[in-house]
N, C-alpha and C positions, 0 to 999 in steps of 0.2 A: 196346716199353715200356722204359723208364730212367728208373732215382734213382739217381744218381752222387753221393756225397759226397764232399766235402774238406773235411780235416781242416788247421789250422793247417798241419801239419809239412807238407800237401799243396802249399801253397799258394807261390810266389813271395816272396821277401822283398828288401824295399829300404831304402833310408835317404839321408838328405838332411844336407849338413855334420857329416861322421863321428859321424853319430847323435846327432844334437841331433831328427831325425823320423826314425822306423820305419815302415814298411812291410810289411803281409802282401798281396797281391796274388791275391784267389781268382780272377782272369782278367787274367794281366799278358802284357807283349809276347813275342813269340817269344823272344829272348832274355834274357829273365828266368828261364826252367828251370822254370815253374810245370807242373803236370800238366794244364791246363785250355789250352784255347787259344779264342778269340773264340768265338760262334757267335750266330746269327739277328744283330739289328743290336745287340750289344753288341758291343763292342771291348775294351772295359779296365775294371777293377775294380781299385782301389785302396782299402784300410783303413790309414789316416795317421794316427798321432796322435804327440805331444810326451810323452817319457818324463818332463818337468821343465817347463824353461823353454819359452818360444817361441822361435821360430824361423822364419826365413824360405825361400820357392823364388825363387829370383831370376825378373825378368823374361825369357819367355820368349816362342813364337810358336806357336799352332796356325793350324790352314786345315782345311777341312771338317767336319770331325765337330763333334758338338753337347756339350760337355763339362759333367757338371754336378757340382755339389759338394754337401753335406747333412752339416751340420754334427752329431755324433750327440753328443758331448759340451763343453759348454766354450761355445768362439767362436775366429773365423778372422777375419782382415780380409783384403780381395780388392784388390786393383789393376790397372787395364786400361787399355791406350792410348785406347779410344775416350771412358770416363768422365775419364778423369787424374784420379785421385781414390782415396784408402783409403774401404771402406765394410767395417761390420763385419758380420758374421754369428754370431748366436745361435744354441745349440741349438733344434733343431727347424726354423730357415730355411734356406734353399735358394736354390739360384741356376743358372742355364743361359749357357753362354755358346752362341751359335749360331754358329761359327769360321768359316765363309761365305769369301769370298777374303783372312782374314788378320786377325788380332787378335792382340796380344801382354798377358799379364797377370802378376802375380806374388800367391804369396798368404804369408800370415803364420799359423802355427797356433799359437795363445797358450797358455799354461801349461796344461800337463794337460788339454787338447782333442783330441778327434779327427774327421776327417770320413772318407768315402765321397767319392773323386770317383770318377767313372762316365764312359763316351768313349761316344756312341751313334752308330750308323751313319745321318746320314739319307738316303744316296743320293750319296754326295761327287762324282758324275761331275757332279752338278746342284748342290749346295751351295756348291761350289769356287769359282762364279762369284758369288755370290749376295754381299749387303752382310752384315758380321758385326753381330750384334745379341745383347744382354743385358738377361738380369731379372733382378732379385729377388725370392724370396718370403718372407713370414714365414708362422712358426708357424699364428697365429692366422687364417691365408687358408684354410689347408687342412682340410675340412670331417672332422670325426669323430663319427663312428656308433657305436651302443654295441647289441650284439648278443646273443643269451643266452649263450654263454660266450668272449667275448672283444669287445673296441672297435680298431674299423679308423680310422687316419687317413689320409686320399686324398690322397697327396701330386703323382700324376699320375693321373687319371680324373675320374669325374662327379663335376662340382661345384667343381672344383678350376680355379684360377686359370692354372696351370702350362700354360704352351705350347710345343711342340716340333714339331721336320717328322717326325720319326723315328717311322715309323709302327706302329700296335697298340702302344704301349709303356705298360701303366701301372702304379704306385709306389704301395706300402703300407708305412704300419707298422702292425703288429698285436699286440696286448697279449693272449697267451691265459691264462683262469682253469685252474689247476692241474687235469691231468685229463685221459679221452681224447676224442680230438676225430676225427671223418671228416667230410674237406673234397670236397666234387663237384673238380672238373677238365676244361678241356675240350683235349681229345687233340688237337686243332691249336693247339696255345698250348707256349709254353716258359715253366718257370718257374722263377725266380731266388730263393732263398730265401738270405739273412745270418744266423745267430742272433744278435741283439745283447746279449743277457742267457739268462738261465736254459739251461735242459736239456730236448730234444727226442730223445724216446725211439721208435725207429721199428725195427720186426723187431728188438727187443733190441739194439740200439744204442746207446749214451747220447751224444747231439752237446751240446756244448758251445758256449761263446761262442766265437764266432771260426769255427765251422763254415760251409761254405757246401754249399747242396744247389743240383743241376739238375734239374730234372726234365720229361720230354717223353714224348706220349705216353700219357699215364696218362690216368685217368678218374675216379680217388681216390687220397686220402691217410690213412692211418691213422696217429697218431700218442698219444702221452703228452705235458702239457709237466707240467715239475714249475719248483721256482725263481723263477716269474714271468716263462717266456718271452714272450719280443720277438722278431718275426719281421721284418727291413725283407724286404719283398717286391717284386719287377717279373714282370710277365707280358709278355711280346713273341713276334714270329707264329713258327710252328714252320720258314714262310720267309716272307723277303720279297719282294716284288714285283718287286725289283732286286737285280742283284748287288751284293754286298758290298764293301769294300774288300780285304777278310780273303780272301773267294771269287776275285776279280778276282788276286791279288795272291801265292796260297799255293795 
């Protein structure tokens, strides 16, 4: 059983044109010095946002993995070789690139915006060859549930519009009412927990914004949230069906 936390100061740290974009990294590459390294088909966690102005990441190239972005403050605009086109993204939308044998994009994160992009594993021995393909989602696609003490938005599961190969993988955000809350878990599942706001209080703990939990194995959660915690959530399999790139590779 494991609830590993990391805290901010835990986590990897980056930045983009001497800090025009920052970076905390709760799952960044080997050589970023994060305490966290890949696991199940997650690759990389990035938290991006613009201290001031915007700012661009130049055009660049992925191949295999499935990359997605979610816009948590502000707006970003995206650019890709296969659309040749800027298209913006609001808080709350969301996009996947599916990097198949090669796609190149650049994105822009405008004043006082940040996002999440995320690297998922879908099997890149078979993705590699495959055509690269791209969505958009908005806000208003993603169905929301309201619950006796907290409302889930489905950003990846039932109901939701969101497609990917990257298997058992799916995406919450969760709005909890001030209070204590015990969530079931199922012990063959990993789960990826963000704090985006408020304060989650666990075995006397106080985690703050910027916290990231794992956890595996478990079959409950006990918790406090106070502040008007925001949870962005993923659940993905405790393995996968295939090895990894991270497995393959390290």
């Amino acid at each position: 059983m494991s609830i590993l936390i990391y805290n901010k100061e835990d986590q990897a740290s980056g930045n983009f044109n001497s800090g025009e974009i920052l970076e905390k990294k709760p799952i960044g590459f080997l050589q970023d010095g994060g305490e966290l390294n890949p696991y199940s088909n997650l690759f990389y966690w990035a938290d991006a946002w613009t201290p001031s102005s915007r700012s661009t990441i130049g055009l660049h190239p992925h191949q295999g993995f499935e990359i997605c972005s979610f816009v948590i403050e502000g707006s970003i605009k995206h650019f890709d070789s296969q659309q040749n086109k800027w298209i913006e993204l609001l808080k709350g939308d969301a996009q996947i690139i599916r990097s198949g044998n090669g796609i190149s994009h650049a994105e822009e994160i405008l004043d006082n915006s940040r996002m999440f992009q995320i690297w998922f594993d879908p099997d890149i021995s078979k993705t590699i060859s495959k055509p690269a393909s791209y969505s958009d989602y908005k806000l208003e696609s993603f169905p929301l549930s309201k619950k006796e003490k907290s409302s889930v938005l489905t950003i990846k599961g039932k109901g939701s519009p969101f497609k990917m190969d990257s298997e058992g993988i799916e995406i919450y955000e969760i709005n909890y009412d001030d209070g204590f809350h015990e969530i079931n878990l199922n012990s063959e599942l990993v789960y990826s927990f963000f704090i985006k706001k408020g304060t989650l209080i666990h075995e006397n703990q106080n985690l703050a914004q910027g916290a990231f939990l794992k956890i595996d194995k478990e079959s409950k959660l006990n918790f406090e949230s106070k502040n008007g915690l925001e949870i962005f959530k993923i659940t993905s399999p405790l393995r996968t069906s295939y090895s990894t790139y991270y497995e393959r590779f390290n």
